[in-house]
Structure formats: structure tokens, C-alpha cells
DOSE-357354 format. One record per residue (C-alpha): residue number from 1; x, y, z. Coordinates in nm, 2 decimals. Each point is the difference from the previous one (the first is absolute). Example, Ala and Ser with C-alpha at 12.3 -4.5 7.8 and 13.67 -1.06 7.14 Angstrom:
residues 2
num = 1&X = 1.23&Y = -0.45&Z = 0.78
num = 2&X = 0.14&Y = 0.34&Z = -0.07
end
This chain:
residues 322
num = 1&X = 7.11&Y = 5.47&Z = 9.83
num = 2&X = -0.19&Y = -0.31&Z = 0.10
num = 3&X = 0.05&Y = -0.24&Z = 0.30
num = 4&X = 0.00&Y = -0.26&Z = -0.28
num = 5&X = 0.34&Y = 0.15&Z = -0.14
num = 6&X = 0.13&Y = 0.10&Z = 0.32
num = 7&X = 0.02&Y = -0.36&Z = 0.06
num = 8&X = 0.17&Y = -0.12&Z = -0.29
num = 9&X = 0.25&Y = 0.27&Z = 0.06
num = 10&X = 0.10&Y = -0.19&Z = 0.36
num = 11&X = -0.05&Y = -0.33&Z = -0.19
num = 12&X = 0.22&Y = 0.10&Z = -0.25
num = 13&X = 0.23&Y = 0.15&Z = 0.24
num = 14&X = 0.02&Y = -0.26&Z = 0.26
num = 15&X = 0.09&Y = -0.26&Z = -0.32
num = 16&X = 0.31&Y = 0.20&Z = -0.06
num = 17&X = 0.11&Y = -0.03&Z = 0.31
num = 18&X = -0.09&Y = -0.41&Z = 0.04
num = 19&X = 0.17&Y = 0.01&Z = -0.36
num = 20&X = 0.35&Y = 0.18&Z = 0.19
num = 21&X = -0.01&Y = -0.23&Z = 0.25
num = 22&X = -0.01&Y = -0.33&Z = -0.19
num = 23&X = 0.29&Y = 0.17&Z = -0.22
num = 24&X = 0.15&Y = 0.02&Z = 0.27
num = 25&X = -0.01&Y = -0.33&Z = 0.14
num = 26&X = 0.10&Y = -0.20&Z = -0.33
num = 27&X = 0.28&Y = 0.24&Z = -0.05
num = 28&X = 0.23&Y = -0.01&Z = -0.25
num = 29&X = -0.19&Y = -0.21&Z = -0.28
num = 30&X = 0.17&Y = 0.18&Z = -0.26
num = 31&X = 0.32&Y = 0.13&Z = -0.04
num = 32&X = 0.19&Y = 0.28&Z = 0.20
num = 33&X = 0.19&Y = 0.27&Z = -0.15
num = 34&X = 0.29&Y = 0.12&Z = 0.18
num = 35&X = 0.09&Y = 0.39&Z = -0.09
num = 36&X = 0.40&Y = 0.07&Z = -0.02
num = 37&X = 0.10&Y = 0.35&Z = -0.10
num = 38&X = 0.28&Y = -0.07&Z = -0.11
num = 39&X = 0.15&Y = -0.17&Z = -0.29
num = 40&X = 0.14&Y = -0.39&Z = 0.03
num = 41&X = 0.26&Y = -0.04&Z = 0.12
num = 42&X = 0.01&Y = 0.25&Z = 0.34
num = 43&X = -0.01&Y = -0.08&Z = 0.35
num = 44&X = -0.42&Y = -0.04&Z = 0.02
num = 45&X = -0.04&Y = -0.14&Z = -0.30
num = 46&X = 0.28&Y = -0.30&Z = 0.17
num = 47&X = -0.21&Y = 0.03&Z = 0.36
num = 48&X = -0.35&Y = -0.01&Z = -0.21
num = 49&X = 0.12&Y = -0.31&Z = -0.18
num = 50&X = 0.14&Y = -0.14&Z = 0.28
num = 51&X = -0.33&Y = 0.00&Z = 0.23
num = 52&X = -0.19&Y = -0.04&Z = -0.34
num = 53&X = 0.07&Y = -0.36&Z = -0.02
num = 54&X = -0.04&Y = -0.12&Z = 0.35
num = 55&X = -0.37&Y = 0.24&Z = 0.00
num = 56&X = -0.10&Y = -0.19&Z = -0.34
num = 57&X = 0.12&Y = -0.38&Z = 0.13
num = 58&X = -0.18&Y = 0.10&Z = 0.31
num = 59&X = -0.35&Y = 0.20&Z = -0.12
num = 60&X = -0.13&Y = -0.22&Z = -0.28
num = 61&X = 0.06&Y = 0.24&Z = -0.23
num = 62&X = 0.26&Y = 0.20&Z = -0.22
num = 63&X = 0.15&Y = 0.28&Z = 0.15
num = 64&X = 0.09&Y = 0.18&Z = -0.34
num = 65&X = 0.29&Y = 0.29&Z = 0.09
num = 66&X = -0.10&Y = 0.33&Z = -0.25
num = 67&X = 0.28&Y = 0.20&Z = -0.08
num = 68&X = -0.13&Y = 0.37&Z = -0.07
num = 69&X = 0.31&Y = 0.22&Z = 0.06
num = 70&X = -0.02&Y = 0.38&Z = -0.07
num = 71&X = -0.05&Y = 0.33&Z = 0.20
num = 72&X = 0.22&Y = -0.11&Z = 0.30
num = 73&X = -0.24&Y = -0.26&Z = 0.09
num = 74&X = -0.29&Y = 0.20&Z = 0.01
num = 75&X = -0.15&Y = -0.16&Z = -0.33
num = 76&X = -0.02&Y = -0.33&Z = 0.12
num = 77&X = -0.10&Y = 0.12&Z = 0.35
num = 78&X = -0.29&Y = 0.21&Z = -0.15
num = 79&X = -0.14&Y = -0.32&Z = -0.20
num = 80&X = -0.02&Y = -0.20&Z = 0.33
num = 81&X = -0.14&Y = 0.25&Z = 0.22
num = 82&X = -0.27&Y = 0.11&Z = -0.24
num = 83&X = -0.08&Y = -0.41&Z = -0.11
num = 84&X = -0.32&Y = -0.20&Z = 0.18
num = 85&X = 0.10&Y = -0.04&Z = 0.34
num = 86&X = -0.09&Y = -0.37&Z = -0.06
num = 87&X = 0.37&Y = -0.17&Z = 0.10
num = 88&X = 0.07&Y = -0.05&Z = -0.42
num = 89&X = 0.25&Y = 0.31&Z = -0.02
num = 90&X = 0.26&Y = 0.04&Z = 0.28
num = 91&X = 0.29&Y = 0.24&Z = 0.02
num = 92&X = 0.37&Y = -0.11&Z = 0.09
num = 93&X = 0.05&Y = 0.29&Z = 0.24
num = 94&X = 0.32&Y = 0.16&Z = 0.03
num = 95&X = 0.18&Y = 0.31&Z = 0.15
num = 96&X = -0.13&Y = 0.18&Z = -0.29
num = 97&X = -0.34&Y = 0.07&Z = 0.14
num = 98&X = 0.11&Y = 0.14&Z = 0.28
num = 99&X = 0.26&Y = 0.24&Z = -0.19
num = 100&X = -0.19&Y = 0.07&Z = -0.27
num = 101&X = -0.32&Y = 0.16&Z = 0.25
num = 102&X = 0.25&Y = 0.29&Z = 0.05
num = 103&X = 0.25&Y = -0.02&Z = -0.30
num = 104&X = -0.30&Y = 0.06&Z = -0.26
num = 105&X = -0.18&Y = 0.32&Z = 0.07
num = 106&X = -0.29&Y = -0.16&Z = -0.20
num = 107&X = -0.12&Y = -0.34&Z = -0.03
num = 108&X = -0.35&Y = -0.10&Z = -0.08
num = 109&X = -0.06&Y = -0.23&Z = 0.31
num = 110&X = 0.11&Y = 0.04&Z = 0.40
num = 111&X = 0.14&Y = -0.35&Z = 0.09
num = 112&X = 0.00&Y = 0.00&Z = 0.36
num = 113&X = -0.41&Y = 0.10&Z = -0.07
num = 114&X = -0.03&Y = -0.25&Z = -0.31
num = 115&X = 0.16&Y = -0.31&Z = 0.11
num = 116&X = -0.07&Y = -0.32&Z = 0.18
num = 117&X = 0.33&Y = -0.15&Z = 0.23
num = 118&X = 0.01&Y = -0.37&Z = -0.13
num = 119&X = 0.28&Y = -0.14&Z = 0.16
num = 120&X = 0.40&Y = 0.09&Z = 0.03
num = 121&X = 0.27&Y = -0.22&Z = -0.18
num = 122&X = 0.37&Y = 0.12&Z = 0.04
num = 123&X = 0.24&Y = 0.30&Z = 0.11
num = 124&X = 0.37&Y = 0.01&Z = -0.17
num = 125&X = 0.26&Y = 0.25&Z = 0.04
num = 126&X = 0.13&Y = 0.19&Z = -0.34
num = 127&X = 0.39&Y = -0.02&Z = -0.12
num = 128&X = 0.20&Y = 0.29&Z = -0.10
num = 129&X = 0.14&Y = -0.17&Z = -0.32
num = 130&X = 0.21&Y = 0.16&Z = -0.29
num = 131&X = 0.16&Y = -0.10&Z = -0.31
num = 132&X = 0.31&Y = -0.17&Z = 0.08
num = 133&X = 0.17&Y = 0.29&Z = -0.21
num = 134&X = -0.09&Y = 0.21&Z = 0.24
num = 135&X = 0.37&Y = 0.06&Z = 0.20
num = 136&X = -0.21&Y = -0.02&Z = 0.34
num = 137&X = -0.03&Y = -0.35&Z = 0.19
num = 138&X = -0.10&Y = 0.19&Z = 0.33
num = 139&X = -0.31&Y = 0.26&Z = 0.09
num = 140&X = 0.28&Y = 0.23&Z = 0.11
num = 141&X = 0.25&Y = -0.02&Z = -0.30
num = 142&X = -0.35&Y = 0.06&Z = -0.26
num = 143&X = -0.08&Y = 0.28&Z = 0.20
num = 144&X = 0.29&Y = 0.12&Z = -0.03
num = 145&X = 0.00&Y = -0.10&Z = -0.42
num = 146&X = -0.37&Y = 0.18&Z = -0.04
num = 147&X = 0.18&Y = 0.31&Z = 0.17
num = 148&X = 0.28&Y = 0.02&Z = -0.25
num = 149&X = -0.24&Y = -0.05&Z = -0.26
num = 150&X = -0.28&Y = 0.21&Z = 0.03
num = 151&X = -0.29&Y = -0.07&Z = -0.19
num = 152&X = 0.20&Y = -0.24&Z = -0.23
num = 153&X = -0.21&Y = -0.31&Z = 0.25
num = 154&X = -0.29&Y = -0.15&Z = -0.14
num = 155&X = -0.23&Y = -0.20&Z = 0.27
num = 156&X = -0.24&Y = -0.20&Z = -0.11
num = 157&X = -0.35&Y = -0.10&Z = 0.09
num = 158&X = -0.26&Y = -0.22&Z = -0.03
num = 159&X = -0.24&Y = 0.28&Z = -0.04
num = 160&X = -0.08&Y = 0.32&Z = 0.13
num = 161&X = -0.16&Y = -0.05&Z = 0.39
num = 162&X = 0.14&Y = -0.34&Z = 0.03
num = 163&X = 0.20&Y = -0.10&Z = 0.33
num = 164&X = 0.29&Y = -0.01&Z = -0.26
num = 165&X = -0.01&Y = 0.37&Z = -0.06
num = 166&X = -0.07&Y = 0.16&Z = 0.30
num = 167&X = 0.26&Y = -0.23&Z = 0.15
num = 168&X = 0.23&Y = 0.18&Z = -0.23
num = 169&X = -0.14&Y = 0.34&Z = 0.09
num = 170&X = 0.07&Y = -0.04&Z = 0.35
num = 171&X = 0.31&Y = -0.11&Z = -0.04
num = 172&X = 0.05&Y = 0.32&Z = -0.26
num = 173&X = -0.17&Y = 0.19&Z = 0.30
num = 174&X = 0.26&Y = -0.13&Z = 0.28
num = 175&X = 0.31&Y = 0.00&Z = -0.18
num = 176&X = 0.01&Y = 0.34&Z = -0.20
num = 177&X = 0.11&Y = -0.19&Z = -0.33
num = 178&X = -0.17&Y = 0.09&Z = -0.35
num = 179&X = -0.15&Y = -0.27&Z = -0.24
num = 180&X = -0.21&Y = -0.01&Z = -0.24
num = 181&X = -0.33&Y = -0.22&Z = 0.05
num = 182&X = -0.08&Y = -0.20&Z = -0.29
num = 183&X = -0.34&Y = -0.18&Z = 0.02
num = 184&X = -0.07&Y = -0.34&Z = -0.17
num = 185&X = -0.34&Y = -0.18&Z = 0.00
num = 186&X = 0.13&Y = -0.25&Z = 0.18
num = 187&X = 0.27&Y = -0.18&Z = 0.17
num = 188&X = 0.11&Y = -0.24&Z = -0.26
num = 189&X = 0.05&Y = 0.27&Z = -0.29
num = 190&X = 0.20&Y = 0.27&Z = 0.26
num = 191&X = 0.25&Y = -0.33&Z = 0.08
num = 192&X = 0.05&Y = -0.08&Z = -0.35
num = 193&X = 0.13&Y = 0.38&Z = -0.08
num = 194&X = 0.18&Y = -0.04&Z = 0.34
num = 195&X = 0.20&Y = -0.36&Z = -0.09
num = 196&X = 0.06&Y = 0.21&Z = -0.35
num = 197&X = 0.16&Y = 0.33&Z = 0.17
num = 198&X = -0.27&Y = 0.19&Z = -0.12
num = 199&X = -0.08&Y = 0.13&Z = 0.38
num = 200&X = 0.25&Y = 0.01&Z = 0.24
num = 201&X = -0.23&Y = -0.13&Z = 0.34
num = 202&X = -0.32&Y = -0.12&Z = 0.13
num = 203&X = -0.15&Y = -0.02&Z = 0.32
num = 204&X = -0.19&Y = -0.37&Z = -0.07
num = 205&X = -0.18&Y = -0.27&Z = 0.20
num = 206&X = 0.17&Y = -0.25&Z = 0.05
num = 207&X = -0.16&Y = -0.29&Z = -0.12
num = 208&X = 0.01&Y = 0.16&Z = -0.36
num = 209&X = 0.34&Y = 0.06&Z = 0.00
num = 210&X = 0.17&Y = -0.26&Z = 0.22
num = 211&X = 0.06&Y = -0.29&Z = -0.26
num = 212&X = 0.20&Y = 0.33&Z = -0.21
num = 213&X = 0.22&Y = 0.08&Z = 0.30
num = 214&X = 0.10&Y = -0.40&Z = 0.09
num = 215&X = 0.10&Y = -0.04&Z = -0.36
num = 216&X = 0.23&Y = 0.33&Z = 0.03
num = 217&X = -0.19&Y = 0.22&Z = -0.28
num = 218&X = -0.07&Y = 0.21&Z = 0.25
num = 219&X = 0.18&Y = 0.14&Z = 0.32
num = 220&X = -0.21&Y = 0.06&Z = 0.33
num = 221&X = 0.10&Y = 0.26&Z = 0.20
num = 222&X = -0.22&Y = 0.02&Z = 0.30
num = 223&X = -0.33&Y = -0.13&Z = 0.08
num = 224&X = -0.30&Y = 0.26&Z = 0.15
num = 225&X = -0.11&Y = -0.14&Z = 0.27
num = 226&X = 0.17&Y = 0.05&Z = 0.37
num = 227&X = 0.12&Y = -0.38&Z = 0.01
num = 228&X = 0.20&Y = -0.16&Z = -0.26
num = 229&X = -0.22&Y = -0.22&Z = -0.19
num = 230&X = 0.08&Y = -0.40&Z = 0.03
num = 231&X = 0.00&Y = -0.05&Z = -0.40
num = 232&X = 0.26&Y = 0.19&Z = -0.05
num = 233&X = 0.27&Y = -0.05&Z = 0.25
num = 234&X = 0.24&Y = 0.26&Z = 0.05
num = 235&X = -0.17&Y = 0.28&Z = -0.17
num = 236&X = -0.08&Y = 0.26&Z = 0.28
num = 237&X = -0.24&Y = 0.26&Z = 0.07
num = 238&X = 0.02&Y = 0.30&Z = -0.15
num = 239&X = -0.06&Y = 0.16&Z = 0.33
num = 240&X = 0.31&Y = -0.10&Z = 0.08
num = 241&X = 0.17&Y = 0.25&Z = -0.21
num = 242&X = -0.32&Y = 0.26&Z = 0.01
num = 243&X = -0.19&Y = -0.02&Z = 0.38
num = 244&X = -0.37&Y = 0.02&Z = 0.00
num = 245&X = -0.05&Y = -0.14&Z = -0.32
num = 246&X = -0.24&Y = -0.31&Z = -0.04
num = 247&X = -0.22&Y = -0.06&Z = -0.28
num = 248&X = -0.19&Y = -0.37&Z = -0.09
num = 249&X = -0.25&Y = -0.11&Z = -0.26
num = 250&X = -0.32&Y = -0.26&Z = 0.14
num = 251&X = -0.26&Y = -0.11&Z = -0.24
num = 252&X = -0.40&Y = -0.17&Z = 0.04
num = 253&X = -0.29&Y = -0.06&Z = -0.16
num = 254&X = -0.30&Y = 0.24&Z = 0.03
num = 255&X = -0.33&Y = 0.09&Z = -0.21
num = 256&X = -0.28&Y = 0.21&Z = -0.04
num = 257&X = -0.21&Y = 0.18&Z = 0.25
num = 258&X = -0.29&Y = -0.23&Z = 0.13
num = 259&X = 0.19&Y = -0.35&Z = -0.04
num = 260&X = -0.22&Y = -0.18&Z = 0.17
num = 261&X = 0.14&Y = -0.17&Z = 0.34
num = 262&X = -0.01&Y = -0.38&Z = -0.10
num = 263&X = 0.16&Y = 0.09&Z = -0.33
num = 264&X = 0.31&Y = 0.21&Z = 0.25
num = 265&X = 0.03&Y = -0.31&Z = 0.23
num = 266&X = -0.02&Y = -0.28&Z = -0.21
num = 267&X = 0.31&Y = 0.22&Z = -0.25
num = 268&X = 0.22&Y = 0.09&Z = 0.36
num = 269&X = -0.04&Y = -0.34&Z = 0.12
num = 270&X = 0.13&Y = -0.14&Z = -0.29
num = 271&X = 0.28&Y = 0.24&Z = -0.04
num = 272&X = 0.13&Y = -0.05&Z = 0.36
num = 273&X = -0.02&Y = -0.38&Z = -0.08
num = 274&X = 0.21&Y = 0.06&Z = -0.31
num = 275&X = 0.25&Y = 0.20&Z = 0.24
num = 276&X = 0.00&Y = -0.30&Z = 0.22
num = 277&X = 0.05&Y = -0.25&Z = -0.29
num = 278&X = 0.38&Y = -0.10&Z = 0.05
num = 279&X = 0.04&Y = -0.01&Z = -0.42
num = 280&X = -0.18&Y = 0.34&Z = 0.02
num = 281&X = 0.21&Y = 0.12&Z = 0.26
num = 282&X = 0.31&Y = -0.14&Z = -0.12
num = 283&X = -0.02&Y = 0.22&Z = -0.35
num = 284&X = -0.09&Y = 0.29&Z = 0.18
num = 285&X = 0.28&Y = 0.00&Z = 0.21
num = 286&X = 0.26&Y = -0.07&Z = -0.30
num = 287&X = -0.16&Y = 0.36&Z = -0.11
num = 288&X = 0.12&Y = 0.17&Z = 0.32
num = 289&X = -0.36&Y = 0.03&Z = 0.14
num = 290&X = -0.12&Y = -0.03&Z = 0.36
num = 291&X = -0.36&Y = -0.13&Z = -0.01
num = 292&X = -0.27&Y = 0.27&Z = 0.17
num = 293&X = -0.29&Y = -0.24&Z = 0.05
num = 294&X = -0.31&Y = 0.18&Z = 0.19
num = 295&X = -0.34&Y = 0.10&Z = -0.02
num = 296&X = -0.18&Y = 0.19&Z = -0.26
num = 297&X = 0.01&Y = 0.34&Z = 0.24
num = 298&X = 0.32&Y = -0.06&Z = 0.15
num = 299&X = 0.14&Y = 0.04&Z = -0.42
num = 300&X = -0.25&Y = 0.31&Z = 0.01
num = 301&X = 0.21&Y = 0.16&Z = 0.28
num = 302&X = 0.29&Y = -0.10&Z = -0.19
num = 303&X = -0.11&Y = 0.19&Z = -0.31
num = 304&X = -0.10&Y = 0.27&Z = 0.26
num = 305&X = 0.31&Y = 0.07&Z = 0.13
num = 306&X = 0.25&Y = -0.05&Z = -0.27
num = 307&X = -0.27&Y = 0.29&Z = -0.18
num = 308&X = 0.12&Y = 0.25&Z = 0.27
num = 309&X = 0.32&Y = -0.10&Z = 0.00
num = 310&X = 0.07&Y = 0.03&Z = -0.39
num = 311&X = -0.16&Y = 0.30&Z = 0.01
num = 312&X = 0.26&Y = 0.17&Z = 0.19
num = 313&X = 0.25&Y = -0.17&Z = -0.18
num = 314&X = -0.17&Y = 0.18&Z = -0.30
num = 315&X = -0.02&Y = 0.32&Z = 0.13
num = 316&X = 0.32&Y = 0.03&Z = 0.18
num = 317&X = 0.19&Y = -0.12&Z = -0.33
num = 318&X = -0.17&Y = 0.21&Z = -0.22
num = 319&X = -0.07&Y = -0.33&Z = -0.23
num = 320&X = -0.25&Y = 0.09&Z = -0.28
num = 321&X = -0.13&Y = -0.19&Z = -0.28
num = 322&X = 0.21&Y = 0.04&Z = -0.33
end
């Protein structure tokens, strides 16, 4: 091969790279799209919107929230982390990738390998809700009701690896009590069969279900977290009636492996600055949220750790993919 071709090799080469950079630095001129893996409707579709409109008021440019629900969130996860790593495709993270690296024996990408930490948004506890028809309006009294009627309970799900199901399994796990997991693709179409009496109980987030609880269609029974959650007063922990049991749902942004750095920084600062914004702030706490601002790698040791701790959630409940 020539020196003359060598040379336009590193020419062309060193172009690409100029060509990154300057992407980089006018980024976004187009618009963003904003992977949920879950139907409308659910808890991150309502966080991605939420944080959607500040980040398109505050980038220059749409932030356009993709609904591609399916597979327990692994469809819409898949299409993020296999996109350009060029800041145009981002991924509402959720508990789900860190379940599903354990509940799925096979998935065609390694998240923790795959993924580049963006920024965190929110934590919220789940509720333990049921059907109003459901003679239980204590943790105790339905464990006591799923005991008398075994495998006549039917606990919903947003999907199969979501913080709503293994939330459920644990609980299943710790109390000794028999029901029947049925998985939904989504949180919107499990609470419709729920408000109907098609299912009996659901382990939700909160900020999906709250409005159905204040306007009595539903009946909380305990929260998932170790504190009692300020949005809805007088609902207690479910550790309170079963000790040692804590479970809690956080979502972020994230995207492909390679994002370049200014693209990371220039999304995270925005996103803490949406966390800060008092209108911002103010919806997000309606939703029973706590705001997790941070850096890009202090989400990544988030992600990191609730990994290993689903995973023996997984393993020590025996939860498997339907």
C-alpha cells in the first residue's frame, strides 16, 4: 500500500473525528428521541414527559418521547443501546434494566457493558393497592385474605422484570401467600383490569397510580419503602406488618456506549436544572418522587448496585419470566 494512501487513510480518519467533535459542540440541532418501554400512560412514560418538556423549552430542540413497549422493556432498551451513539436516541432507564440482567437468562445486549450513565431523575416508593372489593384495607388482613384463598389472587404487573413485579415476588417470597402473577405491557393497561376487578392487586409506582387512589377507585394498603411516603398520608410501610421488606423504583436517562462526553454533560446538566426548576420540581413531587440529581457516574453506580441487588431478589424469589 502506498504512503500516498496511507495518508488519506489518517486524513480521512482524523476528519471523522473533527466531524464528532463539531457534532458535538452544536448539539442537539435536530430533534431527540426519548425511548419509554412502556406503553402511555405508566410511571416513565409520566417522568419522561414530565422532564421532556422542560429538556425541549431548555435545548432548542424537540425532545420527542418514543413509546416502544414489549418484551419487559427489553425491546425498547435493545433499540437505544444498539442506535448511533450520537445523543438522538436516549433511553428512560428504569429498574427494569437492572432486573432484567438476571431475570432473562438471554438477552442480546449486557447493559451494564452497553450503556452510557446520562443523568438520574427520580426515586418513588411502590403502593400495595387492591380493588376496593377486595375485603382487605390492611397488609395484614390481605395476607390473611390470599391465605384463605389460595391461588384464587391475581397480582398484576406492569411487565415481567419490572420493579412492579419483583416487588410482588418478594412480598410472595416473605409472606408465604400464593398469587398468581399476571403480566401486562404496561402500567396503564394492568390498572384498568385492576379498577375493573379483573386482578385483585398490584404492586405500582406511585406516581401512576396515585391520582386512582385519591379519587377512592382504588385502596392503598402500604407503601414499599421503609418511610411512609409524604403523598399519601397515613398509608404505612409495608414493613410495618412484614420487617425487612423495602422495595423502590428510580428512573434516568442513559444511551449508547461511546456517547461522547459533551453530548453526557450538556444532557445531565440540563436534567439537574429541570430537577431544580420549581414548576419541574413541583409536578414531580405531586407524583410521589424524590429528585436524585448527580453526575453521569454517580447514576452508573446506581444502575450498579440496584443490578446486584435485584439479582438476589431474583434468585432468592425464584421469579422467572412467564
Amino acid at each position: 500500500m502506498s504512503r500516498l494512501w496511507y495518508c488519506l487513510i489518517a486524513a480521512a480518519t482524523s476528519g471523522l473525528g473533527l466531524l464528532t467533535t463539531a457534532d458535538a459542540a452544536s448539539y442537539p440541532d435536530r430533534p431527540i428521541r426519548w425511548i419509554v418501554g412502556y406503553p402511555p400512560g405508566g410511571t416513565t412514560d409520566i417522568v419522561a414527559r414530565v422532564v421532556g418538556q422542560y429538556l425541549s423549552e431548555h435545548l432548542g430542540q424537540q425532545v420527542i418521547i418514543d413509546n416502544r413497549p414489549g418484551a419487559g422493556n427489553n425491546i425498547g432498551t435493545e433499540l437505544v443501546l444498539k442506535s448511533p451513539p450520537d445523543g438522538y436516541t436516549v433511553l428512560l432507564v428504569n429498574p427494569a434494566n437492572a432486573i432484567n440482567a438476571t431475570l432473562y437468562p438471554k438477552l442480546n445486549f449486557d447493559f451494564l457493558a452497553d450503556w452510557t450513565p446520562i443523568a438520574g431523575i427520580i426515586r418513588v416508593p411502590n403502593v400495595m393497592e387492591v380493588n376496593p372489593a377486595v375485603p382487605a384495607k390492611t397488609v395484614a388482613e390481605f395476607i390473611a385474605y390470599a391465605k384463605a384463598n389460595p391461588g384464587k389472587v391475581n397480582m398484576a404487573s406492569s411487565g415481567s422484570g419490572t420493579s412492579v413485579h419483583l416487588s410482588g415476588e418478594l412480598f410472595k417470597s416473605m409472606t408465604g401467600i400464593d398469587m398468581t402473577h399476571i403480566p401486562y405491557k404496561g402500567a396503564a393497561p394492568a390498572l384498568t383490569d385492576l379498577i375493573a376487578g379483573q386482578v385483585q392487586v398490584l404492586f405500582d409506582n406511585l406516581p401512576s397510580s396515585i391520582a386512582h387512589i385519591k379519587s377512592g377507585e382504588l385502596r392503598a394498603l402500604g407503601v414499599t419503602t421503609l418511610k411512609p411516603s409524604a403523598a399519601l398520608p397515613g398509608v404505612p410501610p409495608i414493613a410495618d406488618t412484614v420487617p425487612g421488606y423495602e422495595a423502590s423504583a428510580w428512573f434516568g436517562m442513559g444511551g449508547p456506549k461511546g456517547l461522547p462526553t459533551e453530548i453526557v454533560d450538556r444532557l445531565n446538566q440540563t436534567i439537574n436544572a429541570a430537577l431544580a426548576d420549581p414548576t419541574t420540581k413541583m409536578r414531580l413531587a405531586e407524583l410521589g418522587g424524590d429528585p436524585i440529581p448527580g453526575t453521569p457516574a454517580e447514576f452508573g453506580a446506581l444502575q450498579a448496585a440496584e443490578t446486584a441487588k435485584w439479582a438476589k431478589v431474583v434468585k432468592d424469589s425464584g421469579a422467572h419470566v412467564d
